[in-house]
N, C-alpha and C positions, 0 to 999 in steps of 0.2 A: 710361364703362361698363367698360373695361377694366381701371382699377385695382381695384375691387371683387372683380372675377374673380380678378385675381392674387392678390388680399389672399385670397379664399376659398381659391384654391389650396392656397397658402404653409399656412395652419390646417389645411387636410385632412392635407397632408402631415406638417404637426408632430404631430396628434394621432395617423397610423398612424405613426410613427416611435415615438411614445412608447408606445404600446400594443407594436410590435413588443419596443423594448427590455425590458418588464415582460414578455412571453412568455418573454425568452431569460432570462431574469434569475432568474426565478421559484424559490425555495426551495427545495432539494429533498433527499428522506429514502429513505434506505438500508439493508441489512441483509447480513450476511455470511452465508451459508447453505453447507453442508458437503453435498453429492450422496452418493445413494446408490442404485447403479444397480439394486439389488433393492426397490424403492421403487416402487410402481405407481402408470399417470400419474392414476389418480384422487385419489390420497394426495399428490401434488405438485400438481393442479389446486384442491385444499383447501387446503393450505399456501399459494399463489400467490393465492387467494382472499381469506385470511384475513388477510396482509399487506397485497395494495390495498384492503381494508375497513379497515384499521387505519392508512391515510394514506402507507404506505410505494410510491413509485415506481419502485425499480430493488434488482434483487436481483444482489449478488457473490456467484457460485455457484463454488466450489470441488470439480471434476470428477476432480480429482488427474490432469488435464493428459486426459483423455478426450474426445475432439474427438464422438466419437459418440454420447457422453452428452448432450452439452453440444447438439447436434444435435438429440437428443430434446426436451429441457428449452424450449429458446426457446422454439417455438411454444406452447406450455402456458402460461409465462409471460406471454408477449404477448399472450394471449386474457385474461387477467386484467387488462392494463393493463399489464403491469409490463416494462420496460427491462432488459438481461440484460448482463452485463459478466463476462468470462471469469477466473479468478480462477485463479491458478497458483502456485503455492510456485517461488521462481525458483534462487534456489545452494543453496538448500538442500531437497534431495531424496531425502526418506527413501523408502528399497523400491522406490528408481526402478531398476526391471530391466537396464537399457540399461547407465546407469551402474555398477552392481554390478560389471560383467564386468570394468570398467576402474579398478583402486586404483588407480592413477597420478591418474585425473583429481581427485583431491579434497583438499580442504588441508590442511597440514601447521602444527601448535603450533611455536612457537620452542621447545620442547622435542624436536622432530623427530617429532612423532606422528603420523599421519593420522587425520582425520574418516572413512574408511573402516572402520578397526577399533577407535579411540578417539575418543570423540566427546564432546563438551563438554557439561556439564550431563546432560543426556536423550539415550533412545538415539536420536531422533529427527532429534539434530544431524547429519545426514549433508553435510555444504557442500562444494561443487564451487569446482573453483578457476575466477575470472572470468578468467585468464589465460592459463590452458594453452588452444591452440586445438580441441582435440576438444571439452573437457568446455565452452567457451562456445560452441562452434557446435551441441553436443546440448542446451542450453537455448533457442538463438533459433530448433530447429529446432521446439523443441515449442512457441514462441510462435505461429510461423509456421502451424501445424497448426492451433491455435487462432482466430487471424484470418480463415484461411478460413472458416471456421461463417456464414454469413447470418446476419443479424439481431440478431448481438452488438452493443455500443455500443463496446465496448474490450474487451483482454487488462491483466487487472490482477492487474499484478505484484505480489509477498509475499516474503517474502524475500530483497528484494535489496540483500544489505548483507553484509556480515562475523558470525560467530558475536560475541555478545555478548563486550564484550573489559572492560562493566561490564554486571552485572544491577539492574533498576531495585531502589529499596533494598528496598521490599517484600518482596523475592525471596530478599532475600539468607539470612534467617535459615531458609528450606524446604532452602536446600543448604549451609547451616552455616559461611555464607563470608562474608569480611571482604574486601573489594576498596578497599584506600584505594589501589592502587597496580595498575599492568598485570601483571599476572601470565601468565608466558609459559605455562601450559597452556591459557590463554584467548587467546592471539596469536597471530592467522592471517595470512597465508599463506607459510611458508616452504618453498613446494619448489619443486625446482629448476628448475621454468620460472619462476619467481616470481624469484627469486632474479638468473638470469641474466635476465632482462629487465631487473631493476634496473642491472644491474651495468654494463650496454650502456648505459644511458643515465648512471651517477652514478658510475661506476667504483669501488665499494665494495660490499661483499659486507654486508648487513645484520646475519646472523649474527655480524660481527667490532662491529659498531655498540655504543660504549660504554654508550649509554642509549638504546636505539630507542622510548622512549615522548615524549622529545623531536626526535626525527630528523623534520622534518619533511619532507623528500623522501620518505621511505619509509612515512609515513604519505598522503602524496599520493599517492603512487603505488600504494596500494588504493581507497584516494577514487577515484582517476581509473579504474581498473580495473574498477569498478563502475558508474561513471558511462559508461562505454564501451561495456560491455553495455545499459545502460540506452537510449543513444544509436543504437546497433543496432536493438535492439526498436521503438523511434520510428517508424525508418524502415520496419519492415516491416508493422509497425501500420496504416501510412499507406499503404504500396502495395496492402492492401485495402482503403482507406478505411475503417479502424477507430482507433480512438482509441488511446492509450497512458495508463494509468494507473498509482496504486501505491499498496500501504498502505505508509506508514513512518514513521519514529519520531516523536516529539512537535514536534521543531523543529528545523531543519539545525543549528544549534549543538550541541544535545544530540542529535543522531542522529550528528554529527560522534564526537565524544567515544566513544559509545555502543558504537555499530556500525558505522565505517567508513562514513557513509552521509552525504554531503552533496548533498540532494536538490533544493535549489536553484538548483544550477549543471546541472541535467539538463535533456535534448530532452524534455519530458512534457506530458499537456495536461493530468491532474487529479491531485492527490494527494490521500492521506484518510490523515493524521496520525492517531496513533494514541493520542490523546490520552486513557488511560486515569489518570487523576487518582489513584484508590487505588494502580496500579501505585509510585506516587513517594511518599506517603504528603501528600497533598496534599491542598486542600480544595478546592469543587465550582470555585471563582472562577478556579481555574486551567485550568480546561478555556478562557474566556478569553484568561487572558495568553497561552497557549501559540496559541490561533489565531493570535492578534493578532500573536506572533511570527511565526511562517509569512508570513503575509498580509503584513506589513513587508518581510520577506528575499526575496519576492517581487511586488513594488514595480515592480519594471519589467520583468518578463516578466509573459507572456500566460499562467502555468501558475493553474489554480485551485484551490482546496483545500476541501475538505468533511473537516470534523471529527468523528472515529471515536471515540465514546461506549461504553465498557465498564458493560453492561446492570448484571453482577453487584454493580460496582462501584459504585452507585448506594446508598442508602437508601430511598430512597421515589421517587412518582413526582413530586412536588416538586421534588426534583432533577434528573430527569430533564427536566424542562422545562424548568428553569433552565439546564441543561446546552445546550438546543437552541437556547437567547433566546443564551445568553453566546457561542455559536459564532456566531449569527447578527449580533449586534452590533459583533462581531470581524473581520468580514467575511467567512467563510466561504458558499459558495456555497451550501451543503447541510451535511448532518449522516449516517452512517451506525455503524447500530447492532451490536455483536458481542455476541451474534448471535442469529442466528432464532431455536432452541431457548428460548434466555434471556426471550424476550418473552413475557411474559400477556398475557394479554388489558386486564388493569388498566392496562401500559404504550403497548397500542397506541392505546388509549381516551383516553390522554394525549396523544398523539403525533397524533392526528386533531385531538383539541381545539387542539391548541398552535398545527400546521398551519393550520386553519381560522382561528386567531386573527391570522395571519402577515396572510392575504388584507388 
């Protein structure tokens, strides 16, 4: 009589195990959404509506670091169903007040410029250096601001990487520019805590460096510079018991290259690559390879990746599906879309079906 039992047991247990598994497992769809605190919460409870009807689970709200927006918004949110992940521009901080006061904190072109009154591409590029200690303890302080909030999921980081030192190609011809090569107007960070930090550890001034787009100490050591910061935010993530997340570039190899940004080798628990396919001039199959890259170089850590679908960039909603199966095949955990605005009604209708077809 007794083996029977245990045999029963042993089955009970495998089937809640694997019911458990297919809970934690389960697909899941995103959108990037931009706050606006002049915005009444009936017109966000509409909004917050019209996303959990259209299949989407969790909105990246970008509060422009506003802890008491973002304080409003949850609860609204979560009465809709919807999962709230705090969403913050991280070195690069345009009309951030704080920082304003202080040009020192922000970084310098190999050409000796600062991002405080010359700023790369757009006037937007404002980037804080991840070095100097004021200007990276006034970004972990505003993460930290953030992680307090109840009922957030994570602080998810944007911007955390170097000003573009290549523009994807797409780009290139709106700013009239030819990048076969690092071009020091677009080479961050050389100022002088940047510099002497180097210098303490490599005993060479990189400014004297014959070719600093093969130096690779000095290339590491913005890599690791940003991945420091990133490693910071981890930790305090987690002493709220909030998550750490991050949009960033399409794949550690080409975010490597790109933006100083090797996000592989980071303390993080989800990233959402930014795999926008028209950006590169690329066809939809690369949305894809590009998970499938991530997903590989992250092989043996626990970090997950949900693949970031540029809406515009789409053709039809064809693609867009196809866009959601090729992340999903790839291995990516989920999928989120940029952005709210961007969405009809035709794509969320997509995006329910495709969902539905997932189950």
């Amino acid at each position: 009589m007794k083996l029977p039992k245990l045999l029963f047991f042993l089955l009970a247990f495998s089937i809640f195990s694997c019911a458990k598994k297919e809970e934690t497992t389960t697909f899941k769809f995103g959108v990037w959404t931009t706050a606006d605190a002049k915005k009444s919460d009936a017109d966000y409870t509409k909004e917050f509506k019209k996303y959990k009807d259209g299949g989407i689970d969790e909105v990246l709200i970008n509060t422009t670091t506003d802890p008491k927006l973002l304080k409003r918004l949850v609860p609204l949110a979560a009465k809709e169903g919807l999962k709230v992940h705090a969403w913050i521009m991280a070195m690069n901080r345009p009309g951030d007040s704080v920082a304003l006061q202080h040009p020192e904190w922000y970084q310098v072109s190999k050409e000796g410029k600062s991002c405080f009154d010359n700023r790369p591409y757009v006037d937007y590029y404002q980037w804080l250096c991840p070095t100097r200690k004021e200007s990276r303890e006034h970004v972990l302080h505003l993460v930290e601001e953030l992680a307090k909030v109840d009922g957030i999921e994570s602080v998810h980081l944007d911007y955390i990487r170097f000003p573009d030192i290549f523009l994807p190609i797409s780009l290139l011809p709106k700013y009239n520019l030819v990048q076969d090569v690092e071009l020091p107007q677009f080479d961050f960070c050389y100022c002088d805590e940047c510099v002497k930090a180097f210098e303490k550890i490599h005993h060479k001034n990189p400014k004297e460096s014959h070719n600093t787009s093969i130096d690779m100490e000095w290339k590491n050591f913005r890599l690791n510079a940003i991945q420091a910061v990133v490693n910071d935010a981890y930790a305090i993530a987690h002493k709220h018991n909030k998550q750490l997340t991050a949009a960033v570039f399409p794949y550690p190899e080409m975010a490597d290259h790109m933006v100083r940004q090797r996000w592989d080798k980071w303390n993080i628990d989800e990233v959402y690559p930014m795999i926008y396919h028209s950006f590169y001039n690329e066809e939809i199959d690369w949305v894809g390879y590009a998970t499938k890259q991530g997903v590989s170089d992250l092989e043996d850590k626990k970090t997950k990746i949900n693949t970031g679908i540029y809406i515009p960039g789409l053709k039809n909603d064809k693609e867009l599906k196809e866009a959601i199966l090729l992340a999903k095949e790839n291995g990516a955990v989920g999928v989120s879309f940029f952005d709210g605005n961007a969405l009809s009604e035709s794509n969320l209708k997509t995006i329910k079906e495709t969902k539905a077809s997932l189950k």
